[in-house]
TIROSE-846509 format. One record per residue: x, y, z of N, C-alpha, C, CB in turn. Coordinates in steps of 0.1 Angstrom, whole numbers, plus 2048, in hexadecimal, padded with zeros to 3 digits. Glycine has a CB too. Example, Ala and Ser with C-alpha at 12.3 -4.5 7.8 and 13.67 -1.06 7.14 Angstrom:
// TIROSE-846509
8847C784E87B7D384E8847DF84E8717D385A
8807EA8478897F584788180084F88D7FA839
***
This chain:
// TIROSE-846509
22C22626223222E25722823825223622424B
22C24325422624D24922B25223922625824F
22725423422D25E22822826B22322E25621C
23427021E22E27B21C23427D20E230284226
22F28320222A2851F22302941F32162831ED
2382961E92402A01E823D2A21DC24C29E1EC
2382AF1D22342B21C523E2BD1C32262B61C2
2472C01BA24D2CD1B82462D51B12582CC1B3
2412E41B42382EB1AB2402F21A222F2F51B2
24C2F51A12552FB19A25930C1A324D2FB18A
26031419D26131F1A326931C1B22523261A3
26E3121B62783121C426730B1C92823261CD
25E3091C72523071D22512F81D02433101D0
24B2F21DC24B2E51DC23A2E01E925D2E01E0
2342D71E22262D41ED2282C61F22152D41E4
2252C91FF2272B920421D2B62072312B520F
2162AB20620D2A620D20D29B2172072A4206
20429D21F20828E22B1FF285225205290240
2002772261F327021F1EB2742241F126421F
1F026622F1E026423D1D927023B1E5263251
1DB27D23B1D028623C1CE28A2341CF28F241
1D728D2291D229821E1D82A42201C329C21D
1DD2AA22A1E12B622E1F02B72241E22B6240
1EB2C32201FB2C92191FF2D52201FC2CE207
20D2D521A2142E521C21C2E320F21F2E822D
21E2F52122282F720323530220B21C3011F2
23E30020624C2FF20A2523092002522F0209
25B3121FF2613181F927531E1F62593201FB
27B31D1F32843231F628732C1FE2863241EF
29133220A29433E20C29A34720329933D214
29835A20629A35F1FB2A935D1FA29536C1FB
2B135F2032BE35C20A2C634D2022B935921E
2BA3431F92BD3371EF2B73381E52B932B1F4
2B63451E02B03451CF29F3451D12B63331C5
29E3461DE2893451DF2853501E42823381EB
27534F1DF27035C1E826F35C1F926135E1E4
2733501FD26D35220B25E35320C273360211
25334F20424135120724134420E2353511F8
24533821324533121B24B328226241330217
24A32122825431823326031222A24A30723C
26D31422D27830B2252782FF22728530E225
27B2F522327E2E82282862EA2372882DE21C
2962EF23429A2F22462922F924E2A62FC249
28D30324C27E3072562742FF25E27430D24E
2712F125526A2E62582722DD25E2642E024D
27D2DF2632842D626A2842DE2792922D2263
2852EF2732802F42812722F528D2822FE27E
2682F028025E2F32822562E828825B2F8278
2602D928225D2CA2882602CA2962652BF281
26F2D329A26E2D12A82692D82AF2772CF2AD
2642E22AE25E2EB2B42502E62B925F2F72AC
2452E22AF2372DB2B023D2D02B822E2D62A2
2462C32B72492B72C124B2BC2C92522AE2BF
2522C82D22542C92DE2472CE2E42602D12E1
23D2D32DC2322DA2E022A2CE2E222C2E52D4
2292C22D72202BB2DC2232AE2E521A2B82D1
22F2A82E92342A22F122F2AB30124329F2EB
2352BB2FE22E2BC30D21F2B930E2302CA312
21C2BB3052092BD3082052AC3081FE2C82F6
20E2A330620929330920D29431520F284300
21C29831C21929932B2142A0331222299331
2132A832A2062B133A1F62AA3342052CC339
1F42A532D1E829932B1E72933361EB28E31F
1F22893371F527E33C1F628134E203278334
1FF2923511FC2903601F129D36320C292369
1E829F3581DB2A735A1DB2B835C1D62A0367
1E72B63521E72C43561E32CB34A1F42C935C
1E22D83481DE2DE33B1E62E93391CE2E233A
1E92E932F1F82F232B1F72F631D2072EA32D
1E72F431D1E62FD30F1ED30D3101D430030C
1F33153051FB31E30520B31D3041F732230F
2103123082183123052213172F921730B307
2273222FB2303242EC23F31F2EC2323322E9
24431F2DC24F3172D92543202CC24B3072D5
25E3262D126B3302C82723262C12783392D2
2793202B128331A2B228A3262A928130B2AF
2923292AD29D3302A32A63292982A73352AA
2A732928A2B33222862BB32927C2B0315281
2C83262812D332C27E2D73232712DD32E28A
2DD32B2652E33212592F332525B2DB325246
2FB31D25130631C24E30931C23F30A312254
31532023A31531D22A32031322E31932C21D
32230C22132F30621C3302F922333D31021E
3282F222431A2ED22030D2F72263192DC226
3052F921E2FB3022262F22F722D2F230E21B
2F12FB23D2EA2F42422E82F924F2ED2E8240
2DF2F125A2D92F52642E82F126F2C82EC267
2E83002742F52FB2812F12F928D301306284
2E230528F2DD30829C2D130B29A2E33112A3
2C93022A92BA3002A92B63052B82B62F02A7
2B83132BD2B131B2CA2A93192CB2B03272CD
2A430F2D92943112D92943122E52883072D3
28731C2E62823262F227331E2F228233B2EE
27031B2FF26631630526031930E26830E308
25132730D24E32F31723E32531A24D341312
23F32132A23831832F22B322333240310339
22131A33021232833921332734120232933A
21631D34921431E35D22131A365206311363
21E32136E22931B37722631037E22E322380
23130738222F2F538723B2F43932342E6375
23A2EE39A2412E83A12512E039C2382E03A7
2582DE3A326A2DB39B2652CD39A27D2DD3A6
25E2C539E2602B43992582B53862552A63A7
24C2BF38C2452C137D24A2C536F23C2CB380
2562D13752602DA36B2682CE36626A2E7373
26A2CA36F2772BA36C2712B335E2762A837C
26A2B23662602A735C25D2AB34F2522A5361
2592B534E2512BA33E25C2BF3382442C633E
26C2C23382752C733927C2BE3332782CA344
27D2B03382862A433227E2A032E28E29C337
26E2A032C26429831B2692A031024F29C31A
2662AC31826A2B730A2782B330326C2C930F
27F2B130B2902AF30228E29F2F82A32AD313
2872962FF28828A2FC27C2892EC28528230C
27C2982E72712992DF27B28D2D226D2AD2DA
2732842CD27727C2BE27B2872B52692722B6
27A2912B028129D2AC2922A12AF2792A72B2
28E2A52BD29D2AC2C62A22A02C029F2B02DB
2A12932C72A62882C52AC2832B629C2822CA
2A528A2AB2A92862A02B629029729D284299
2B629C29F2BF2A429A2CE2A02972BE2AE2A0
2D52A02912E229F2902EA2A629C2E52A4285
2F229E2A12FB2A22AE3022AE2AB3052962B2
30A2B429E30F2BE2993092CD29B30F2BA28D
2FA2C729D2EF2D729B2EF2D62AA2DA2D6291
2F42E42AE2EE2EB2BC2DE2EA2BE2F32FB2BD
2DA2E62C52CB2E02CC2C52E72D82CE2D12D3
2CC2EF2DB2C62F22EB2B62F82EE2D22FD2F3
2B62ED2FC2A52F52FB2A62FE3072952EA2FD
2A030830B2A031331429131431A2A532030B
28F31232527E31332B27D32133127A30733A
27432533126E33033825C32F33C27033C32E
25D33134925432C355250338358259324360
23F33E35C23834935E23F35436722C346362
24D34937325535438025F35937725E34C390
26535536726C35B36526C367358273352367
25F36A35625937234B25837F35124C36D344
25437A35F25538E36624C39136525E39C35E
***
């Protein structure tokens, strides 16, 4: 179990902290919800949770079969809805540093989907992940 400590500062802003470390962040409304937009929204942080898990689930498998894939970047786009306002769609673009062989692509491909994140999203929200591999950047 972890937890995490949630303080409201007032003004739409809010600080979280994680225990175990001490590490905070502070969180703001979008301007688009009555906020300035000066930091991450809570929905943002749901974009931003799966985006780092797909990043670091790959980097435990390429750990694990020795490879190094530092560089990796991770796009997540998210799309809102009103009436209930909420997250409909979560694009994520996955540009890999090196090119690998098809059993390797397989592989780091379905860790990545099997991220506890992707996994936790609501079946309603569009999810898709999209790879891009060094033959197809040109």
């Amino acid at each position: 179990m972890v937890q995490i400590q949630t303080k409201y500062l007032g003004d739409l802003h809010c600080e979280a902290e994680h225990m175990p470390s001490g590490n905070k962040l502070v969180t703001d409304a979008p301007k688009d919800n009555r906020g300035r937009g000066e930091a991450f929204s809570p929905t943002d942080l749901i974009a931003t949770s799966l985006g780092t898990c797909i990043a670091t689930i790959l980097g435990i498998q390429a750990k694990d079969l020795g490879l190094d894939l530092e560089g990796i970047r991770v796009t997540v786009e998210k799309h809102m809805a009103e009436g209930p306002r909420r997250i409909v769609r979560l694009k994520t673009n996955v540009w890999m540093p090196t090119g690998l062989d098809g059993d390797l692509v397989d592989r780091l491909e379905r860790a990545a989907r099997g991220c506890p994140v992707h996994h936790s999203i609501h079946p309603d929200i569009d999810a898709p992940i999209e790879f891009h591999w060094p033959s197809e950047n040109g």
